[in-house]
C-alpha positions as YAML, in Angstrom:
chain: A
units: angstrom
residues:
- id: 1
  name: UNK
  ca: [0.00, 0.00, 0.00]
- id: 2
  name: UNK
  ca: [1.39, 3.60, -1.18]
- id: 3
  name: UNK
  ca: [1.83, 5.86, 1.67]
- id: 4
  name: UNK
  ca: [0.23, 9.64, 1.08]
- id: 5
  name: UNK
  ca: [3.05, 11.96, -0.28]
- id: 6
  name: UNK
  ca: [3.96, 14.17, 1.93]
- id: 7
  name: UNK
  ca: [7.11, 14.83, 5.06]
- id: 8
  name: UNK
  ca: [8.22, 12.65, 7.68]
- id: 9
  name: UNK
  ca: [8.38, 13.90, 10.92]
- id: 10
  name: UNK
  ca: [12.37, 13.85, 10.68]
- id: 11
  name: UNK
  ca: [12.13, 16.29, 7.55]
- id: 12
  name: UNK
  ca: [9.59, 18.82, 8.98]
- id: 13
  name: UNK
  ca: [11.90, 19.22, 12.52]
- id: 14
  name: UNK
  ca: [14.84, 19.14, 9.94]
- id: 15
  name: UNK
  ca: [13.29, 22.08, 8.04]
- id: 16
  name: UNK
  ca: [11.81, 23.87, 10.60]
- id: 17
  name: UNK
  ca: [15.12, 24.10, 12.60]
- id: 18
  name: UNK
  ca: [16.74, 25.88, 9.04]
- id: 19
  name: UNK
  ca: [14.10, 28.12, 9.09]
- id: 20
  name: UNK
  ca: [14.24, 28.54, 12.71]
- id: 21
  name: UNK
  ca: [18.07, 30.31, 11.72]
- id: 22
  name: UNK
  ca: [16.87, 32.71, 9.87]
- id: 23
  name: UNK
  ca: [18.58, 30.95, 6.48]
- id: 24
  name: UNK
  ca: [15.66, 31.85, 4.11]
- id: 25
  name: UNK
  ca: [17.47, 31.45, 1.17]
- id: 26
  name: UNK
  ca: [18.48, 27.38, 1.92]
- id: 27
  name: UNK
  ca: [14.95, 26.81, 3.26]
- id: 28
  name: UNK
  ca: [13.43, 28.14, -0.14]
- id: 29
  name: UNK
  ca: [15.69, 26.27, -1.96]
- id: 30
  name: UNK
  ca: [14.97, 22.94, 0.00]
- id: 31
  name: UNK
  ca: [11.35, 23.26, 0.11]
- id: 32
  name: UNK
  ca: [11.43, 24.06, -3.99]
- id: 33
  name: UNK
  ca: [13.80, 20.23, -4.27]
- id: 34
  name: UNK
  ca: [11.50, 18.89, -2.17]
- id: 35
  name: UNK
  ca: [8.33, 20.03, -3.92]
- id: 36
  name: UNK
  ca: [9.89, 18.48, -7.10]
- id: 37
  name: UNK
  ca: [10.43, 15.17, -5.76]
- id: 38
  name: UNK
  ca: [6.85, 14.95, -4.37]
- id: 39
  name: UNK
  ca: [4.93, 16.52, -7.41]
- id: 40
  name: UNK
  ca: [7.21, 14.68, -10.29]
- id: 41
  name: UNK
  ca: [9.14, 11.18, -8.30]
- id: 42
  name: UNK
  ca: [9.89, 9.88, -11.89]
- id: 43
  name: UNK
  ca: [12.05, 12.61, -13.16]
- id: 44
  name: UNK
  ca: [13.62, 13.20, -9.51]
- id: 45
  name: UNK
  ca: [14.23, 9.71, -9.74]
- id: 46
  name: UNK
  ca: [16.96, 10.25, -12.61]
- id: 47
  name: UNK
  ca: [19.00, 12.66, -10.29]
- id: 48
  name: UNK
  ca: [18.68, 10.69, -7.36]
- id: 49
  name: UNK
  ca: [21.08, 8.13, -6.60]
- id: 50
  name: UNK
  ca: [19.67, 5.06, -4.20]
- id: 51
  name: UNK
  ca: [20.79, 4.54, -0.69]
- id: 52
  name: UNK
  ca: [20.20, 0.71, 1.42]
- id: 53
  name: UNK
  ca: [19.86, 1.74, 4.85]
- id: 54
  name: UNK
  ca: [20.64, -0.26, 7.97]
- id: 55
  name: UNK
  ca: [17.22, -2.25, 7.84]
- id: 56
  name: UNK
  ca: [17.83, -3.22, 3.93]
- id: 57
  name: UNK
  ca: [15.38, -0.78, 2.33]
- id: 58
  name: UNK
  ca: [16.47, 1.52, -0.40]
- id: 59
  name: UNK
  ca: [16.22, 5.30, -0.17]
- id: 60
  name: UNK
  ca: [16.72, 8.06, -2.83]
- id: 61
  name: UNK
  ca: [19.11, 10.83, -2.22]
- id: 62
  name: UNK
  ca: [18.20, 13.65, -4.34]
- id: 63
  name: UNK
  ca: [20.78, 16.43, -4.25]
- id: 64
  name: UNK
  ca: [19.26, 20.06, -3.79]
- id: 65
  name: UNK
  ca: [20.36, 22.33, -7.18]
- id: 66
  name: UNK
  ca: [22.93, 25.08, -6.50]
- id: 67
  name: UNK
  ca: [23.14, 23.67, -2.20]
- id: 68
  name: UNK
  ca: [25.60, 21.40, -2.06]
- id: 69
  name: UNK
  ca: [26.37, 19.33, -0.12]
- id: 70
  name: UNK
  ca: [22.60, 18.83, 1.16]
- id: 71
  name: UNK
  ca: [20.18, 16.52, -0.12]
- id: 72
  name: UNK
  ca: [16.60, 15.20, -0.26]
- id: 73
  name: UNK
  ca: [16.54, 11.57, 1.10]
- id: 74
  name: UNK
  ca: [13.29, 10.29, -0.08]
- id: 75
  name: UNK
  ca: [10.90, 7.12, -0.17]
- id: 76
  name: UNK
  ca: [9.00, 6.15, -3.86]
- id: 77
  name: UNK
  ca: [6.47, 5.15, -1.27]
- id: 78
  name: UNK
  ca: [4.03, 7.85, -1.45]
- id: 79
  name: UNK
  ca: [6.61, 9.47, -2.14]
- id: 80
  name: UNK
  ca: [7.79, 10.70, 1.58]
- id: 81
  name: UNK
  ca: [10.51, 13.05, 1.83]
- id: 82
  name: UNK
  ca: [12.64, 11.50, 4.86]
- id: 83
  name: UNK
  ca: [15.14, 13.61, 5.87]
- id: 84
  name: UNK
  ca: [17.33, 17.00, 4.48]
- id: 85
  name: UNK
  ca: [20.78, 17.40, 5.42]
- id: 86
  name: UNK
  ca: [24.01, 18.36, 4.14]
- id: 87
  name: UNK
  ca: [25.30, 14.90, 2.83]
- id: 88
  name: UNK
  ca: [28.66, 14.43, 1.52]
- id: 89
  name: UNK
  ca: [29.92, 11.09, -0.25]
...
């Protein structure tokens, strides 16, 4: 069963602590990478590259144009954005 698309509680505290700090610029920026995940999963897909987490499942990691190093971690479930962090490989 598909989840609803939407945030998990991990990506809302994530992005409400960034625009907690008064970075309004990065929190733009991460809500417009988000909003493209959620509203088109297929083409975010193609930029993403997929994570296996500790319990085996797969995660996307979508990076956010123009703001490296952070990036979208996302489900196809739904799709759920997971988490937003600064990520580096």
């Amino acid at each position: 069963m598909a989840l609803e698309p939407g945030y998990s509680v991990i990506a809302n505290e994530q992005l409400d602590e960034i625009l907690a700090s008064g970075n309004n610029d990065l929190y733009n920026d991460l809500i417009d990478a988000c909003e493209g995940v959620l509203d088109n999963p297929g083409a975010a897909r193609l930029h993403s590259s997929a994570v296996k987490i500790e319990d085996g499942s797969i995660v996307f990691r979508y990076p956010v144009p123009g703001r490296a190093p952070y990036k979208v971690f996302w489900s196809s479930d739904g799709p759920t954005i997971d988490a937003v962090f600064p990520y580096r490989t």
